[in-house]
C-alpha positions in Angstrom: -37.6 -7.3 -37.4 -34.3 -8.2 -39.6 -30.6 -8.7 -39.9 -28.0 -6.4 -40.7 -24.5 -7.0 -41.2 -21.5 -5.9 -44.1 -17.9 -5.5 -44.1 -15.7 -2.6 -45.5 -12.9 -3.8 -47.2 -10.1 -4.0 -50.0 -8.7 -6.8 -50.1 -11.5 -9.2 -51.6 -12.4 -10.8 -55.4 -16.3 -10.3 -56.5 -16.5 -14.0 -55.5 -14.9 -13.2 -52.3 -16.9 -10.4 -51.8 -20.2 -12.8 -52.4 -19.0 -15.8 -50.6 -18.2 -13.6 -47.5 -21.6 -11.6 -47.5 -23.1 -14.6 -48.4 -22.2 -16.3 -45.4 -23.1 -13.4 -42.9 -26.3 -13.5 -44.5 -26.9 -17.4 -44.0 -26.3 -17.4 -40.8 -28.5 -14.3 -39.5 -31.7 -16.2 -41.8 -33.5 -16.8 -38.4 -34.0 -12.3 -37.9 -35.5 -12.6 -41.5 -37.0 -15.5 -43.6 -39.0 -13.6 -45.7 -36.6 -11.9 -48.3 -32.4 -11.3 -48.0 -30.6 -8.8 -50.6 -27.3 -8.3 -50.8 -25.0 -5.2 -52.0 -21.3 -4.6 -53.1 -19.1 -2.4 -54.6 -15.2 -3.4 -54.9 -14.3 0.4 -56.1 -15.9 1.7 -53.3 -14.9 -1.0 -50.7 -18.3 -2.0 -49.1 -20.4 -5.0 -48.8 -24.0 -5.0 -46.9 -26.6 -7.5 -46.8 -30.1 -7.6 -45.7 -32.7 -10.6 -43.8 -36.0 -9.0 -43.6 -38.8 -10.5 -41.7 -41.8 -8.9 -43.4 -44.2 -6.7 -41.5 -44.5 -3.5 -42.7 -45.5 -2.9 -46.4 -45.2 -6.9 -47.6 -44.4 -6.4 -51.0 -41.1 -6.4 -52.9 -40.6 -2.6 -52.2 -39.6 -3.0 -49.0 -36.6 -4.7 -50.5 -33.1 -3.9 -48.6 -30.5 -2.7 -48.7 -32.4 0.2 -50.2 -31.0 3.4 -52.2 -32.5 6.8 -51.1 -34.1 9.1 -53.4 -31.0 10.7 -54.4 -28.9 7.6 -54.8 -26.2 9.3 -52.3 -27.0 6.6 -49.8 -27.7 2.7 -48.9 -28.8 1.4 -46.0 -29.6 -1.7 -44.3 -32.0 -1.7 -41.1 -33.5 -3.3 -38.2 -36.5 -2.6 -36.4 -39.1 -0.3 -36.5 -40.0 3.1 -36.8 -43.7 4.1 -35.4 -43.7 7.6 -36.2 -43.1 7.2 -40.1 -46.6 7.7 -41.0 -46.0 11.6 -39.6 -42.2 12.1 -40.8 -43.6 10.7 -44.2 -45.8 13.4 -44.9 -43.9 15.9 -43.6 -41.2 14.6 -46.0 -43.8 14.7 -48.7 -44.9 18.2 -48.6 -40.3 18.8 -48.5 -41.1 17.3 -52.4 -40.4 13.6 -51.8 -42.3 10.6 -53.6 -42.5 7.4 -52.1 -42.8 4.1 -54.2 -44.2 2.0 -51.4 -44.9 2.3 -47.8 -42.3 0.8 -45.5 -40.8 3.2 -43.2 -37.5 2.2 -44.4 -38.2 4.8 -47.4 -39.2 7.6 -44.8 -36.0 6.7 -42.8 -34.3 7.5 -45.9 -35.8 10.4 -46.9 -36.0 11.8 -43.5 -32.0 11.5 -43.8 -31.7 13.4 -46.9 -34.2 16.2 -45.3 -32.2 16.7 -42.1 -29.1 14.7 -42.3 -28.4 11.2 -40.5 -28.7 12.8 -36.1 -31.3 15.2 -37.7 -33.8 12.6 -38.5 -32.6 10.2 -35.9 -33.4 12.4 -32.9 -36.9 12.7 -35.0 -37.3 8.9 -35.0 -40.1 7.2 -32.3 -38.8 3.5 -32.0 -36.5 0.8 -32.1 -33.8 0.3 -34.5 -30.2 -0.1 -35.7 -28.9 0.7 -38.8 -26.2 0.9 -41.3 -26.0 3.7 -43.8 -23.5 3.8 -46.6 -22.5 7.2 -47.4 -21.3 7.1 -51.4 -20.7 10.6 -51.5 -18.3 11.1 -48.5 -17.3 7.4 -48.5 -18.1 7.3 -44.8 -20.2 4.3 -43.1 -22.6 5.2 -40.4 -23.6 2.8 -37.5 -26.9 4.1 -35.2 -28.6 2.2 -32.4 -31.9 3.3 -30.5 -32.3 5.3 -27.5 -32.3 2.6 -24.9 -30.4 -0.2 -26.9 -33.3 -2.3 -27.9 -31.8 -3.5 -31.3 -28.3 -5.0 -31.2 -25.0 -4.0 -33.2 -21.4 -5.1 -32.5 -19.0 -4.0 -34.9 -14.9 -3.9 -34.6 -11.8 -4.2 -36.7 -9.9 -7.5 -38.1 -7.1 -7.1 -39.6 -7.6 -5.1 -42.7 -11.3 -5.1 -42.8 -14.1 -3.0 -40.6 -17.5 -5.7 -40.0 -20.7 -4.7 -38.1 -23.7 -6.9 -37.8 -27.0 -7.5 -35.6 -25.7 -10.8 -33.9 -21.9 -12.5 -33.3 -22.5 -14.8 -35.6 -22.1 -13.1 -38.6 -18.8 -12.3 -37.6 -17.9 -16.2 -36.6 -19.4 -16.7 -40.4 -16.4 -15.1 -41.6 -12.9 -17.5 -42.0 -10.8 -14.4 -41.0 -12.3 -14.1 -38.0 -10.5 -14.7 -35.1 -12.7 -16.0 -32.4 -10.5 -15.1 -29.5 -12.2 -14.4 -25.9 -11.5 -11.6 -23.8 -10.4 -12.8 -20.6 -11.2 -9.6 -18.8 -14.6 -9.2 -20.2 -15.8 -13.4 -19.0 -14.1 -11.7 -15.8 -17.7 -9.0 -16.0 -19.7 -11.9 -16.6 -18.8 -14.1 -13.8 -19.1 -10.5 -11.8 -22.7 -8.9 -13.3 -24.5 -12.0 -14.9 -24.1 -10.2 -18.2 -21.6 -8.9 -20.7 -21.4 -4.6 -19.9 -20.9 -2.1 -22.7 -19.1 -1.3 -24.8 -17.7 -4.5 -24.5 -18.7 -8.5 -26.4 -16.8 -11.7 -25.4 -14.2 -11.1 -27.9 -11.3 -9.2 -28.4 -11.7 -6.1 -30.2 -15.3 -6.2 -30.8 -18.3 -4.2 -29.6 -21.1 -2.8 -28.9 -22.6 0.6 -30.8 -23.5 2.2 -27.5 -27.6 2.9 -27.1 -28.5 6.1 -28.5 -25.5 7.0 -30.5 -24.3 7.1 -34.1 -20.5 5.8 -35.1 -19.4 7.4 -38.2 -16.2 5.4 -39.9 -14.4 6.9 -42.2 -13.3 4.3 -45.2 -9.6 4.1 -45.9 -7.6 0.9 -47.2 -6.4 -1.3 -43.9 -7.1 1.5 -41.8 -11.0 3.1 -40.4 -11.0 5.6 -38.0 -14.7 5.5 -36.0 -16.0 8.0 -34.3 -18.5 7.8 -31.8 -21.6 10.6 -31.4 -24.6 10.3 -28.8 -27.5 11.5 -30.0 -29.6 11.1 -27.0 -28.5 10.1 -23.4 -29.8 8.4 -20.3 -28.3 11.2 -18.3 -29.8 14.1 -20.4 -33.1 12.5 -20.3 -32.2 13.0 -15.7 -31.0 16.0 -15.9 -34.1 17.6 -17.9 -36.4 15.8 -15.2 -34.6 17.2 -12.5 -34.8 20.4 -14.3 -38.5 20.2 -15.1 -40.4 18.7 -12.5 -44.0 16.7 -12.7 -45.6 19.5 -11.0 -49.4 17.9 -11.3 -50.7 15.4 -8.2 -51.3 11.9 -8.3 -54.2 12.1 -10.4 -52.7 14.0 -13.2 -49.4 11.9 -12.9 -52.2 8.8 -13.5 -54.1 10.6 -16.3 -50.8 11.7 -18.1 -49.2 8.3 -18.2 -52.7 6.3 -19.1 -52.3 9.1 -22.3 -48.3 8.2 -22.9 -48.6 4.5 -22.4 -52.0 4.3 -24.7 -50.1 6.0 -27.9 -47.2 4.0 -26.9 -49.5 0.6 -27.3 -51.6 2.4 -30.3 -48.1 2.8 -32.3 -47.2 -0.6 -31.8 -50.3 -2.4 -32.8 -49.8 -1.2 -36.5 -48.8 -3.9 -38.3 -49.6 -5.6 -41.6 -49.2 -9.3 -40.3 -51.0 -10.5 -37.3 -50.3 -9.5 -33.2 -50.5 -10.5 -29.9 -48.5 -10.1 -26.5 -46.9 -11.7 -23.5 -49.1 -12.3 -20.6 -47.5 -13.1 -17.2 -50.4 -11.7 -15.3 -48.1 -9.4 -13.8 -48.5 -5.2 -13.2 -46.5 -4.7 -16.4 -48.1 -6.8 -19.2 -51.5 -7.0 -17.5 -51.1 -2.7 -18.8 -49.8 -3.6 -22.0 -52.6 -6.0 -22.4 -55.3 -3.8 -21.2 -54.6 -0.9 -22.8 -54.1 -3.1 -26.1 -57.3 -4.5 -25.7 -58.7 -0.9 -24.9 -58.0 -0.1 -28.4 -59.0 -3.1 -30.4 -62.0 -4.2 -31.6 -61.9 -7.9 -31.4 -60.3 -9.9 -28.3 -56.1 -9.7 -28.3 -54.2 -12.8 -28.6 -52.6 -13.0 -25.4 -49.4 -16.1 -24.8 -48.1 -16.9 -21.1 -46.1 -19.8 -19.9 -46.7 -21.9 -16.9 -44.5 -24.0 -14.6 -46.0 -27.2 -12.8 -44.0 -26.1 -9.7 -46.7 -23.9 -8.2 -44.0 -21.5 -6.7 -42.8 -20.4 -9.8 -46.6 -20.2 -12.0 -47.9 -17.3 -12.7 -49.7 -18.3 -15.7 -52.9 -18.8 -13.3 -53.1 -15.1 -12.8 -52.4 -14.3 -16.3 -55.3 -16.9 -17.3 -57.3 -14.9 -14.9 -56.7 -11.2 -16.1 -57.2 -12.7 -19.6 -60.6 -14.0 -18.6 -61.3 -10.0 -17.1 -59.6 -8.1 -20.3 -61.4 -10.9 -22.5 -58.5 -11.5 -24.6 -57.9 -14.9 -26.7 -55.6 -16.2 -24.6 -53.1 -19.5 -25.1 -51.0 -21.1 -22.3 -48.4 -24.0 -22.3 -46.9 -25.1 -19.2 -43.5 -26.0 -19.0 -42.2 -29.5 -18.4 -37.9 -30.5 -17.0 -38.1 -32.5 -20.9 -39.2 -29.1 -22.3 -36.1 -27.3 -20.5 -33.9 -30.1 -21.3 -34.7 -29.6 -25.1 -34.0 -25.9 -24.8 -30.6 -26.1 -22.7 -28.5 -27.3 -26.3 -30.3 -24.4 -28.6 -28.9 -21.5 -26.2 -25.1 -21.4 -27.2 -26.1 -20.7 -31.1 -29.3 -18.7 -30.0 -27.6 -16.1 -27.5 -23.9 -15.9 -29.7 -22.3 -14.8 -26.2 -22.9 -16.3 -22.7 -26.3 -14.7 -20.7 -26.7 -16.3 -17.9 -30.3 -15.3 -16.9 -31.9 -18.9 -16.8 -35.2 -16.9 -17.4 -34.0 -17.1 -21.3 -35.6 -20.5 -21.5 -39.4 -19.9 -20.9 -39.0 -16.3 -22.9 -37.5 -18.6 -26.1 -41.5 -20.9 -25.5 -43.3 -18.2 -25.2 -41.9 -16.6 -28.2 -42.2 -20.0 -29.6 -45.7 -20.2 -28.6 -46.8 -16.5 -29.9 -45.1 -17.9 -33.0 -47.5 -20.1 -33.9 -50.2 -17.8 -34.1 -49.1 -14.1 -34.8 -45.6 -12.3 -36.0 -45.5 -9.5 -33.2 -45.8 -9.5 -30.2 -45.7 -6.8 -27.4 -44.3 -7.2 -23.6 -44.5 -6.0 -20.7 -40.4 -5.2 -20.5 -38.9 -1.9 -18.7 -41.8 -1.2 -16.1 -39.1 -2.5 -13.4 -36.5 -0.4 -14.0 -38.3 2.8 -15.5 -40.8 2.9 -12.4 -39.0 1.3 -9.3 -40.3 -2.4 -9.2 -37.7 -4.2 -7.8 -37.4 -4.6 -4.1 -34.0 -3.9 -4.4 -34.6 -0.3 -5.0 -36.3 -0.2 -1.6 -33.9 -3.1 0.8 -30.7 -1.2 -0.6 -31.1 2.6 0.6 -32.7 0.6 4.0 -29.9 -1.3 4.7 -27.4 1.9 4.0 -29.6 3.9 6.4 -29.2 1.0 9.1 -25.2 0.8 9.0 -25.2 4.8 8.4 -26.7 5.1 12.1 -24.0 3.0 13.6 -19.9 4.6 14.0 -17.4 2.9 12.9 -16.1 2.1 15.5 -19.4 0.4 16.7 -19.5 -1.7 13.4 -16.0 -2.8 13.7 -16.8 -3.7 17.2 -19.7 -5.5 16.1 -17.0 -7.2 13.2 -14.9 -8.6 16.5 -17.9 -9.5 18.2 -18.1 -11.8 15.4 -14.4 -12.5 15.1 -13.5 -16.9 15.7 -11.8 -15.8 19.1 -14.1 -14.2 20.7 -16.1 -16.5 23.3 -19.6 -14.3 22.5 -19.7 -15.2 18.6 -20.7 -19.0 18.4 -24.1 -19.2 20.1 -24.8 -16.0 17.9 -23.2 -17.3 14.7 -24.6 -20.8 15.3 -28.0 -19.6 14.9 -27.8 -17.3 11.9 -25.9 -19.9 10.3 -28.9 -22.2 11.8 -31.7 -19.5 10.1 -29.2 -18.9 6.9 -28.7 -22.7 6.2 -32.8 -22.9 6.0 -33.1 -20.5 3.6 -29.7 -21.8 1.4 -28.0 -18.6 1.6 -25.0 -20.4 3.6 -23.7 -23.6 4.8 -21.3 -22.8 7.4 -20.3 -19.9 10.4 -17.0 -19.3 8.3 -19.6 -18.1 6.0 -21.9 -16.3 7.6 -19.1 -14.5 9.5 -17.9 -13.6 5.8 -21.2 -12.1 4.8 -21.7 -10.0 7.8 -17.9 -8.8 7.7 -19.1 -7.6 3.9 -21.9 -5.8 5.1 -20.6 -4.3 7.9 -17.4 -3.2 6.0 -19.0 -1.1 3.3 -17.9 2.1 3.5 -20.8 3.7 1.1 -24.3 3.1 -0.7 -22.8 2.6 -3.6 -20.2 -0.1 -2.3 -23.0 -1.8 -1.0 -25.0 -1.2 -4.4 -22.0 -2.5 -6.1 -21.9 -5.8 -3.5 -25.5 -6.0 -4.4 -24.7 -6.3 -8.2 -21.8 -9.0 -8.0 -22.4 -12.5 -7.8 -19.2 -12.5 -7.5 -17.0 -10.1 -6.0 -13.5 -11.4 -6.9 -13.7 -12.3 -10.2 -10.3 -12.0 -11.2 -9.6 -15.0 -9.0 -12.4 -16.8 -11.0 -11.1 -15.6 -13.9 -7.5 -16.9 -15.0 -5.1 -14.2 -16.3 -7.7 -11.9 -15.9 -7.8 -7.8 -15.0 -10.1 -5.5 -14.2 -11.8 -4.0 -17.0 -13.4 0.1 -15.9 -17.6 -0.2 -16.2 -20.4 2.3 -15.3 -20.8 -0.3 -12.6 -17.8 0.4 -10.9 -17.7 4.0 -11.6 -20.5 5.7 -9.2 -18.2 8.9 -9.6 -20.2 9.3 -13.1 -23.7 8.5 -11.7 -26.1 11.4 -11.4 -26.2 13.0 -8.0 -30.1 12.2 -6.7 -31.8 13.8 -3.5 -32.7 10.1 -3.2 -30.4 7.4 -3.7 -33.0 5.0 -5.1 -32.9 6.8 -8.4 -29.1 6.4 -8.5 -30.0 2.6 -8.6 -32.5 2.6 -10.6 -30.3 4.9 -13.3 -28.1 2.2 -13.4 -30.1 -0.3 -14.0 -31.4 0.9 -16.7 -28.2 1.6 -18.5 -26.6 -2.0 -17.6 -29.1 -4.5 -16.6 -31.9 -3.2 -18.4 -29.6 -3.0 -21.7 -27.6 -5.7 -21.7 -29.5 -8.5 -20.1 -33.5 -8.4 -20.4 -33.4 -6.6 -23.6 -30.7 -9.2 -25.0 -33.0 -12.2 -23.9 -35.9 -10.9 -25.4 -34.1 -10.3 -28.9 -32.3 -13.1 -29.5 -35.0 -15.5 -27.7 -38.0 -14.0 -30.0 -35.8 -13.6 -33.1 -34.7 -17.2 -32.8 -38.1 -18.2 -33.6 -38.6 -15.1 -36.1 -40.9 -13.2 -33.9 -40.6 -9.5 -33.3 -41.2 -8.4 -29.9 -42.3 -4.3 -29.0 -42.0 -3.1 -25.6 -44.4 0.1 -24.8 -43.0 1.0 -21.5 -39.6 2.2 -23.0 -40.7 4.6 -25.6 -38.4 7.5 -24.8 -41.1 9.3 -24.0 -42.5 7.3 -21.3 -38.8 7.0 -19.9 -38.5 10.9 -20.0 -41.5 11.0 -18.4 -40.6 8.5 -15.6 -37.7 10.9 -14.4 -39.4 13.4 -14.3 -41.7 12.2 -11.2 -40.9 12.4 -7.7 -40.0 9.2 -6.2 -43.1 8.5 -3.7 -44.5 8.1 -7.3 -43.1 4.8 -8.0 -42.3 3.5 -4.2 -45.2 4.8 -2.2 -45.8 3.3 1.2 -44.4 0.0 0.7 -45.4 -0.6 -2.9 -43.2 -0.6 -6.2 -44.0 0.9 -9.4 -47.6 2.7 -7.3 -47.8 5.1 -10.3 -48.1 2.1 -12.9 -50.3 -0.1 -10.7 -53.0 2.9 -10.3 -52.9 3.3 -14.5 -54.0 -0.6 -14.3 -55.9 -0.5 -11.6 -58.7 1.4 -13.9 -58.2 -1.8 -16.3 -58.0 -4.5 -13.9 -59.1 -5.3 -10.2 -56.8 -4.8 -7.8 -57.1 -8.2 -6.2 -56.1 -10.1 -10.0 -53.1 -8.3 -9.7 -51.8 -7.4 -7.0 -49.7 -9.8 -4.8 -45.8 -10.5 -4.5 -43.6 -10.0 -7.5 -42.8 -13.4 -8.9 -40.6 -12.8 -12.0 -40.0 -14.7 -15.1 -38.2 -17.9 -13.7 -37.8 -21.6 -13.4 -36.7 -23.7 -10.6 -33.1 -24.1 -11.8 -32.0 -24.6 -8.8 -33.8 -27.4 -8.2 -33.7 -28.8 -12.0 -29.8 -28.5 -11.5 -29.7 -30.8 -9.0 -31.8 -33.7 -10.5 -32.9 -33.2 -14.3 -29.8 -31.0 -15.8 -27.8 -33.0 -13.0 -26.0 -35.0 -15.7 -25.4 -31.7 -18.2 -24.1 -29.7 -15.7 -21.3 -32.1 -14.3 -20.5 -32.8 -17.6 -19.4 -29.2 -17.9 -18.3 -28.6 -14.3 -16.0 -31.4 -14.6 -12.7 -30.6 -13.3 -10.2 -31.6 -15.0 -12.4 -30.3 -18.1 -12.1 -26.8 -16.2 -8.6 -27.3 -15.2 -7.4 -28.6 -19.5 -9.5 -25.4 -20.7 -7.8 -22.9 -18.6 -10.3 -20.0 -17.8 -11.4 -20.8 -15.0 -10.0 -21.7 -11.1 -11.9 -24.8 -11.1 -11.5 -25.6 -6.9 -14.4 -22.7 -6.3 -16.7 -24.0 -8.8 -16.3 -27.2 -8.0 -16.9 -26.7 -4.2 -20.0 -24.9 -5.1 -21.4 -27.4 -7.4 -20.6 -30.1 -4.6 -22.9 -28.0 -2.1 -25.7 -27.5 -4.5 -25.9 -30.6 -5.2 -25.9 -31.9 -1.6 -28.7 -29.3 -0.9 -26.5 -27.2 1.5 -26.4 -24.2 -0.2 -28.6 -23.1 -3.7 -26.0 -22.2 -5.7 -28.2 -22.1 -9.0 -27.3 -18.1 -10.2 -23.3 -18.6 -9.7 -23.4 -22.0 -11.6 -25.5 -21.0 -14.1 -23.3 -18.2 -14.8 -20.6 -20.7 -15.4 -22.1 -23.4 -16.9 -23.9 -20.6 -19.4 -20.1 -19.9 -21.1 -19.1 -23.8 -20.4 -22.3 -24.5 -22.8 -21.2 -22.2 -25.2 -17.4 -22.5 -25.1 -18.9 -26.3 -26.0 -20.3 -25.3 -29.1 -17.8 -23.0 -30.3 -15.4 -26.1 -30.7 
């Protein structure tokens, strides 16, 4: 895995020109210690640098940015293409030579052999790039299929920049760092940061399969935006083409897809491992890794002394089955406290997915043995594994049953005057108070007024998404900014609304929070992380199954479980869905205690200006009483307090 980053521009001396690229480069040294390289041309108006972490073809030609055969054009790149062993010799029998054998020469050639969306659509992997263009003086920005690689890029002032993480650009002393009210406004909504958007003005995100052509001119770059591969072509050519085997070819095919998925991946010319939760999803990657190699996988998993929240005794059991070398390390509140200060300069723009702390140890843990590793990421979302996908469409069939005019009779049954609503409120609240989902009737009447309000699945998909639902009154001088999330006019019309959801997922918290806390917590320790399950072609695959093949009687992602199931017993692995967590809640209210009021402090809230500090601060005071487990919404906010903190 590596950096990328470069700047198109006029205005700048050969020292400025260094001292500029220079800097990008310095602070992106964590996506690449093993080599950096740096290009510029002043006639031509383009600078590009390169941090390589070594794993394919070691040796100095491997170098970037590299020039292709023809000299036409330069590119820098991140990531990895698995299918460059086949590309390379079709290229070869087209007439090319190759020096070494990094696939950033086959990219290259594969370019010149059938231009830049050509060789892209060719490509089996993960990636972003930048391509310098010497003949048409163009730049050309390309991101993955599902956005498994990061690239922001945006215009300031006189110059065009582009690079893997933020802080490239905050490298820069032109650089504005201004924050985009209406995008924290998303965050305190979603939990993450939605494309196209980043946390400041004017700067985004090259969308996931797509290629952004800019065209160089002095102080002014017109960009141009072309998909090479979509989500929503991927549906529509499942919908039009059908799985039309049974269960048993629908195992058999996606054992084959999944296996040369995990095969692909394994090739490597430093050492590999993988992330073992002991899960459905990496207990497959694990299996089929070990299927395929001839001495016992290095497996990593975290553990958590709070026994709700381990895992890692399942993991240590299916790596006992698989016989894989397996490492644990269990997680102490010191260990989180330790972690909590690296996140502002790890993540470059708030996350708030308190799961990004044991996926930084175990990255830190593989670290120490191997330079790859492969996860179990995407089974969720590609095969229906959250519950979600199941409680959602049962919830919208409930309230479908019922008028309207019974539910809003039901609403004033539940309205403060009438005389029936407090012995039914007072025990709800009484049942919802034990479970810290509310504190008070005021409450619960508000969240049963919500459900029973909805006028569609998707509003109530949409309530299921917010953790907040007003966040413009979070949010000062905020608007609303338009999202996929907010649009279910452009979602794909399903027979069954559970693929609706899970479409969505995929294209919002699939993109832009697990595969963000896998990048930047694995690359902050210089680890490069490979995720089977979303090879395109497993995705394509996935849609095109009916949907009794992923929730089948009660059980998510049934197609995947019967693939592992031939690995693994049944009874090592399957059991409730746990996740990738850590009592935050808990740890907010005792060990981070002290952090978090430091941050949640009102008149701190109130001098700053972003937020509306009375709802935070009523929250926090409930959490921390025990009345309510606030923990999601005040991580959110104390995620951007953290790094508004740093930034100064």
């Amino acid at each position: 895995m590596c950096g990328i980053a470069g700047i198109l521009g006029f205005d700048f001396s050969d020292d400025q020109w260094e001292a500029h690229l220079g800097a990008m480069s310095h602070s992106l040294v964590h996506r690449g210690p093993d080599d950096s390289g740096t290009w510029f041309s002043r006639e031509e108006g383009v600078g590009i640098i390169h941090r390589r972490l070594s794993i394919l073809d070691l040796s100095p030609l491997g170098h970037q940015p590299m020039f292709s055969p023809s000299g036409r054009y330069i590119i820098s790149y991140n990531g990895e293409v698995y299918n460059f062993k086949s590309l390379r010799i079709e290229c070869e029998k087209a007439g090319f030579a190759f020096k070494g054998w990094s696939d950033t020469e086959v990219i290259l050639a594969a370019i010149e052999k059938w231009g830049i969306e050509g060789a892209v659509k060719k490509f089996t992997g993960m990636f972003s790039f930048a391509l310098w263009d010497r003949q048409d003086r163009a730049l050309f920005l390309c991101r993955d299929r599902l956005g498994k690689k990061p690239l922001y890029y945006g215009q300031i002032g006189n110059t065009f920049c582009f690079c893997s993480e933020l802080k490239a650009l905050c490298a820069l002393p032109f650089f504005k760092r201004e924050i985009d009210r209406d995008v924290l406004a998303l965050l305190v909504q979603y939990n993450f940061i939605p494309s196209p958007f980043s946390i400041y003005k004017n700067i985004f995100k090259v969308s996931p399969g797509s290629i952004i052509r800019v065209q160089a001119g002095k102080g002014k770059y017109e960009s141009t935006e072309t998909p090479y591969w979509s989500l929503l072509d991927a549906v529509k050519s499942g919908q039009t083409n059908p799985f039309e085997g049974n269960s048993h070819d629908a195992v058999k095919e996606l054992d084959a897809l999944l296996g040369d998925a995990v095969q692909s991946r394994m090739i490597s010319d430093v050492p590999i491992g993988a992330f073992l939760s002991g899960g459905i999803d990496s207990s497959t990657i694990v299996a089929l890794m070990q299927k395929q190699s001839s001495r016992p996988v290095k497996t990593f998993s975290i553990g958590n002394l709070d026994a709700k929240f381990n895992e890692a005794v399942y993991a240590k059991q299916v790596a006992r089955h698989l016989g894989t070398d397996h490492t644990e390390f269990y997680v102490t509140p010191q260990d989180v406290r330790d972690v909590v200060p690296l996140l502002p300069a790890m993540f470059d723009e708030p996350l708030p997915d308190s799961s990004q702390i044991p996926t930084f140890l175990v990255s830190k843990l593989s670290r120490s043995q191997v330079t790859v590793a492969l996860t179990g990421d995407g089974g969720d979302e590609v095969f229906g594994g959250y519950t979600k996908y199941k409680r959602i469409p049962q919830v919208w069939k409930g309230l479908s049953l019922a008028p309207g005019f019974l539910r809003q009779g039901t609403l004033s049954v539940f309205g403060k005057a009438s005389p029936f609503s407090r012995p039914i409120i007072d025990a709800v609240v009484a049942l919802m108070r034990r479970r810290g989902r509310v504190s008070n009737s005021s409450e619960v009447f508000s969240y049963i007024s919500r459900i029973l309000s909805v006028k569609s699945r998707e509003e109530l998909f949409q309530g299921y998404l917010s953790t907040e639902t007003r966040p413009t009154c979070i949010v000062l001088g905020s608007s609303n900014k338009k999202t996929l999330l907010c649009s279910p006019e452009s979602w794909p019309v399903f027979r069954n609304f559970e693929h609706s959801i899970i479409y969505v997922d995929i294209l919002s918290y699939l993109s832009e929070d697990i595969l963000v806390k896998v990048d930047r917590a694995s690359m902050a320790v210089s680890l490069e992380t490979r995720i089977p399950i979303l090879d395109h072609r497993v995705v394509e695959f996935a849609w095109r199954l009916p949907l009794h093949f992923k929730l089948h009687h009660g059980k998510t992602k049934w197609l995947l479980r019967q693939v592992l199931h031939s690995y693994v017993p049944k009874q090592l692995v399957d059991r409730p869905k746990m996740g990738f967590s850590i009592p935050i809640g808990s740890w907010l209210r005792n060990d981070l205690r002290d952090w978090a009021e430091s941050l949640l402090n009102g008149d701190l809230l109130k001098r700053q200006g972003y937020y509306c500090p009375e709802p935070i601060r009523k929250k926090w005071e409930e959490h921390t009483n025990g009345d309510r487990d606030w923990s999601s919404y005040l991580w959110n906010i104390l995620t951007f307090q953290s790094w508004l903190r740093a930034q100064s």
